[in-house]
Backbone as numpy.savetxt, mean C-alpha at the origin, in Angstrom:
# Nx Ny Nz CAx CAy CAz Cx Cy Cz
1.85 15.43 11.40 0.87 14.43 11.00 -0.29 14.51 11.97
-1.58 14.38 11.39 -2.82 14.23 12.42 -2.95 12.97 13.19
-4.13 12.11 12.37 -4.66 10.98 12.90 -4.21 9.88 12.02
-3.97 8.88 11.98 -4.14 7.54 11.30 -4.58 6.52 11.96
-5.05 5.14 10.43 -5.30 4.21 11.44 -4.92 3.27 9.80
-4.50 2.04 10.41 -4.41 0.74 9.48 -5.08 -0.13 9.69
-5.79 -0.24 8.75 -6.65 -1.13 8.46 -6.65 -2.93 7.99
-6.81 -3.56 8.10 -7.12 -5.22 7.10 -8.52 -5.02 6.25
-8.03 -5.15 4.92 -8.98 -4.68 3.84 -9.05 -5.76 2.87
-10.28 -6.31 2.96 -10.69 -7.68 1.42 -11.65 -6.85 0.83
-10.83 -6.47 -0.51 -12.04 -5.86 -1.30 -12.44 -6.42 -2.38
-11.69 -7.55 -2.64 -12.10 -8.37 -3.60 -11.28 -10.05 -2.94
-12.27 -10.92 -2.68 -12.69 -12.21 -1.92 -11.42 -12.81 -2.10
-10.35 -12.86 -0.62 -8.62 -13.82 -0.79 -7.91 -12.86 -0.95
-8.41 -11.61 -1.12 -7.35 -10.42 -1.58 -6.96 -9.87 0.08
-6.30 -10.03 0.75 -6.43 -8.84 2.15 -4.77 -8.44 1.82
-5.09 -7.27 2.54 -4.06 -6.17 2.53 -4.27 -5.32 3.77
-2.89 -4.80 4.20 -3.09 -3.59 5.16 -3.17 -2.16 4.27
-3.84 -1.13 4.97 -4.35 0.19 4.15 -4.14 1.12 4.99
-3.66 1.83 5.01 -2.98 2.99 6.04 -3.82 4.31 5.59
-4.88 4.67 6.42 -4.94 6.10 5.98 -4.83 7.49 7.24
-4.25 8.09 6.27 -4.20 9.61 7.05 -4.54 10.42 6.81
-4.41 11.91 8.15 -4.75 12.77 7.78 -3.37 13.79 8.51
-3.51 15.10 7.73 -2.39 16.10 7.81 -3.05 16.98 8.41
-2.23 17.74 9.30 -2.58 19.00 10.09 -2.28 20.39 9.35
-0.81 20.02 9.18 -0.33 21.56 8.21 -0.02 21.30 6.96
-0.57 22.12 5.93 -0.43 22.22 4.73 0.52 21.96 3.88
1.90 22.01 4.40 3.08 21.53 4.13 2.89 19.88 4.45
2.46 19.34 5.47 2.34 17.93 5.07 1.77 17.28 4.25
0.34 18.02 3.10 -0.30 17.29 2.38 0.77 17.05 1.19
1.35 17.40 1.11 2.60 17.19 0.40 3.40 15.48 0.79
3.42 15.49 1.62 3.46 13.73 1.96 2.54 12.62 1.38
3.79 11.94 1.00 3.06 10.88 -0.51 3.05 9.26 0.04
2.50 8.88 -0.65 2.93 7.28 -0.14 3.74 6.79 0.25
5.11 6.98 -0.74 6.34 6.49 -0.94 7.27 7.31 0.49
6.71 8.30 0.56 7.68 8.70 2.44 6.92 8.26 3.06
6.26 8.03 3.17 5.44 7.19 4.20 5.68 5.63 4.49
5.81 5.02 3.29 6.39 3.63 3.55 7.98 3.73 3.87
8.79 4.64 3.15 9.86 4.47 3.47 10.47 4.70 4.83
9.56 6.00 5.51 9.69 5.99 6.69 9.03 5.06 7.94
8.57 4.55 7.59 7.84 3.31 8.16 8.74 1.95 7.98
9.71 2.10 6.90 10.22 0.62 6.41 11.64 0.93 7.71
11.75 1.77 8.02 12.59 1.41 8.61 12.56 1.45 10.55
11.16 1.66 10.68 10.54 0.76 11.79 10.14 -0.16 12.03
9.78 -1.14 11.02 8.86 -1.65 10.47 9.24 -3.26 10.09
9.14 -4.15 9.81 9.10 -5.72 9.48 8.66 -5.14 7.93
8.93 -5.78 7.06 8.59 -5.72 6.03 6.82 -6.48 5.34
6.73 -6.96 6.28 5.46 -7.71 6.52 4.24 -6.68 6.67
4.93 -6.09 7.48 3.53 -5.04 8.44 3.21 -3.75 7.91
4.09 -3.01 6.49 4.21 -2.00 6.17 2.77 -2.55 5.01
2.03 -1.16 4.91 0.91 -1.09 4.44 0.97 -1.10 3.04
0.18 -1.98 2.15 0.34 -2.12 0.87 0.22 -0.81 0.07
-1.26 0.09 0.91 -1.62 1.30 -0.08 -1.57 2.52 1.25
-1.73 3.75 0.71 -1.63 4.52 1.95 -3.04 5.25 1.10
-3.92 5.99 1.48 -4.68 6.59 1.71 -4.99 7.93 2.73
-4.37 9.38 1.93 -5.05 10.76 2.76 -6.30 11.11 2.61
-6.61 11.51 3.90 -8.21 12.12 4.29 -8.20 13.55 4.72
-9.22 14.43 4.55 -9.36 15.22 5.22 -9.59 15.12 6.40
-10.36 14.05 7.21 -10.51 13.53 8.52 -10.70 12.53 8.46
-10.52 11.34 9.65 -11.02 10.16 9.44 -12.69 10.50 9.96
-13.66 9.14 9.24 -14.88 9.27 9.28 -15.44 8.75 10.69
-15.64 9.49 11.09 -16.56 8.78 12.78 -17.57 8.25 12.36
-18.40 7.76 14.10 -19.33 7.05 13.86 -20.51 8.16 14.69
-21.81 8.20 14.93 -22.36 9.14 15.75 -21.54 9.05 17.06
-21.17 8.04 18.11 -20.28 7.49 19.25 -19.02 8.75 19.12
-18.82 9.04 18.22 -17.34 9.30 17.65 -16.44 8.31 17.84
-16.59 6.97 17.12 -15.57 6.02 17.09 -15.47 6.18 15.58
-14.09 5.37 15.52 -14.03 5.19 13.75 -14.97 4.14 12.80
-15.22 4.70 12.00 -16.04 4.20 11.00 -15.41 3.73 10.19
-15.30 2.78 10.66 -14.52 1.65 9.17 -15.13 1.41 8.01
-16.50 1.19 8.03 -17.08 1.19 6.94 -17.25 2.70 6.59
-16.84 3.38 6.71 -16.97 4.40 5.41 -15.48 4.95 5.07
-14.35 3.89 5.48 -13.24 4.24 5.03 -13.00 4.10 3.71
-12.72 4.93 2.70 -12.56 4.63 1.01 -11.65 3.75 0.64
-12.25 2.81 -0.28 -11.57 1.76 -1.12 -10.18 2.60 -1.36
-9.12 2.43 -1.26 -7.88 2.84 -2.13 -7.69 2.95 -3.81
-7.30 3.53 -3.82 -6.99 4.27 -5.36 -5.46 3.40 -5.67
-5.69 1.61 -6.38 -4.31 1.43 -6.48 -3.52 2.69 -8.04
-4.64 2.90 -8.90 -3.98 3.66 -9.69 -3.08 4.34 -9.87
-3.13 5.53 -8.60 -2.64 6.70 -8.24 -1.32 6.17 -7.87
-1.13 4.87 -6.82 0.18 4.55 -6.24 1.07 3.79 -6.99
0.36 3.06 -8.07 1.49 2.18 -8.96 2.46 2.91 -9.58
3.49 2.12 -9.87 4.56 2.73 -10.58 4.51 2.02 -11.54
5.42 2.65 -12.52 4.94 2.53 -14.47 5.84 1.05 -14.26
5.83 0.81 -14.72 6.00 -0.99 -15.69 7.35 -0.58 -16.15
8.49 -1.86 -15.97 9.51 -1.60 -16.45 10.06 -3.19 -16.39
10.23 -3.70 -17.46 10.89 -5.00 -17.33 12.10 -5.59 -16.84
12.33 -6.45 -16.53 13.31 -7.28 -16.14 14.34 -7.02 -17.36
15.26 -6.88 -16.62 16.57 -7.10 -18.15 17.34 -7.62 -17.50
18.22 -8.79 -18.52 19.31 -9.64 -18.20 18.38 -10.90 -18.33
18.94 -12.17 -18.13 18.51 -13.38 -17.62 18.68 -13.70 -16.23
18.77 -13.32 -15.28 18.60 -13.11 -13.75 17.51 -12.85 -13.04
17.26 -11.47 -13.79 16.40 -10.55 -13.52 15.24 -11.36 -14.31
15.05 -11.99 -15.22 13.74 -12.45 -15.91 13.60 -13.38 -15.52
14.35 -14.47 -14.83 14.51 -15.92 -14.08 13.48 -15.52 -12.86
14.37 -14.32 -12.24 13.49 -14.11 -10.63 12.03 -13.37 -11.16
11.72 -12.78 -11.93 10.45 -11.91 -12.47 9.75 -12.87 -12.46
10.08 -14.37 -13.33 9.20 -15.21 -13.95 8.57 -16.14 -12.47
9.54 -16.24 -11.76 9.33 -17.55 -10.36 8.29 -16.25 -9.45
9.02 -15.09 -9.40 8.14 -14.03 -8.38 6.50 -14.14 -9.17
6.31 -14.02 -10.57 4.67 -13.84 -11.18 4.61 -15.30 -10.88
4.75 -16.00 -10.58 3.93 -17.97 -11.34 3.98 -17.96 -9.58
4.74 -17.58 -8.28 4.20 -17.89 -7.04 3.17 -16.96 -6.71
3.24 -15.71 -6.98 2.41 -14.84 -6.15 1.02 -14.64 -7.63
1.25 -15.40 -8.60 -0.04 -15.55 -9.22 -0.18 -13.95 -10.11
0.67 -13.39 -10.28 0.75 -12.40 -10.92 0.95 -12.33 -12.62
0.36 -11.64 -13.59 0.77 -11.65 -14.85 2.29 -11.51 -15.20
2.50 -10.38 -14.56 3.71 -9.80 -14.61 4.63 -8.91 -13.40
6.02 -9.19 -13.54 6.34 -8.53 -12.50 7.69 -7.38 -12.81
7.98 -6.39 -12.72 8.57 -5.42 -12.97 10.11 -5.56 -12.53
10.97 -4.96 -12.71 12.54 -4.77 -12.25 12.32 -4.40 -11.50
11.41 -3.26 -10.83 12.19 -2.31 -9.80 10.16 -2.88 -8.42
9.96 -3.81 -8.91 8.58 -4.05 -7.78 9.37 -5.09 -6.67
8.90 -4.79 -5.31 9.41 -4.89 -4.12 8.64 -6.52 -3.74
9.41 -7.91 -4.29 8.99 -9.10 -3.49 7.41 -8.83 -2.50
8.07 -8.29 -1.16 7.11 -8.45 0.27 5.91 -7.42 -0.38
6.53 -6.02 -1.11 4.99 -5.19 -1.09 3.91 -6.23 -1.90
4.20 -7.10 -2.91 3.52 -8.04 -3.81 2.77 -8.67 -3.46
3.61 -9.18 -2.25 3.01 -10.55 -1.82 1.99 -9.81 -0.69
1.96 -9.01 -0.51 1.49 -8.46 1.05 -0.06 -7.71 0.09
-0.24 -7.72 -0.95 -1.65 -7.19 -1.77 -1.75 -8.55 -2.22
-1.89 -9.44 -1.85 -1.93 -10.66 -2.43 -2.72 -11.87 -1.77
């Protein structure tokens, strides 16, 4: 792994989130996806503090100083990281779906979506 840095990101006003971006040294790491990245992180990690989106760079962006440039760090791509939609089945599972969307203000919430990652883009 190269450089990273995590960020606190409001990109739309009440929304904050942490944003993790990196960069890879060897070519075999660009192959590293979000999902090893949180997972290997989840188990250092508080479930709190693990980054909602991850974000790779070719480098992080300096400043002339060579400090980091936060402002020209890229908005995240939630597209790319969501996982497909899959409903609740049983009455358990649609009990907790329904209380998890009506607290965290969500339309909808999936079988297999993670409580803390929810609430933590939220």
């Amino acid at each position: 792994m190269g450089e990273s840095v995590v960020v606190m990101r409001e990109d739309t006003a009440g929304d904050k989130r942490l944003v993790a971006y990196y960069t890879c040294v060897e070519e075999t790491e660009r192959k590293i996806g979000a999902e090893e990245l949180r997972s290997h992180l989840s188990a250092k990690l508080p479930e709190y503090m693990l980054p909602a989106a991850y974000v790779a760079l070719e480098a992080l962006p300096l400043t002339p100083n060579g400090k980091l440039d936060r402002r020209a760090l890229p908005q995240p791509d939630d597209a790319g990281a969501a996982r497909e939609y899959e409903a609740p089945v049983g009455d358990i599972e649609t009990a907790l779906a329904r209380i998890w969307a009506e607290s965290l203000h969500l339309d909808r919430v999936g079988r297999h979506d993670n409580f803390f990652a929810l609430a933590a883009t939220r």
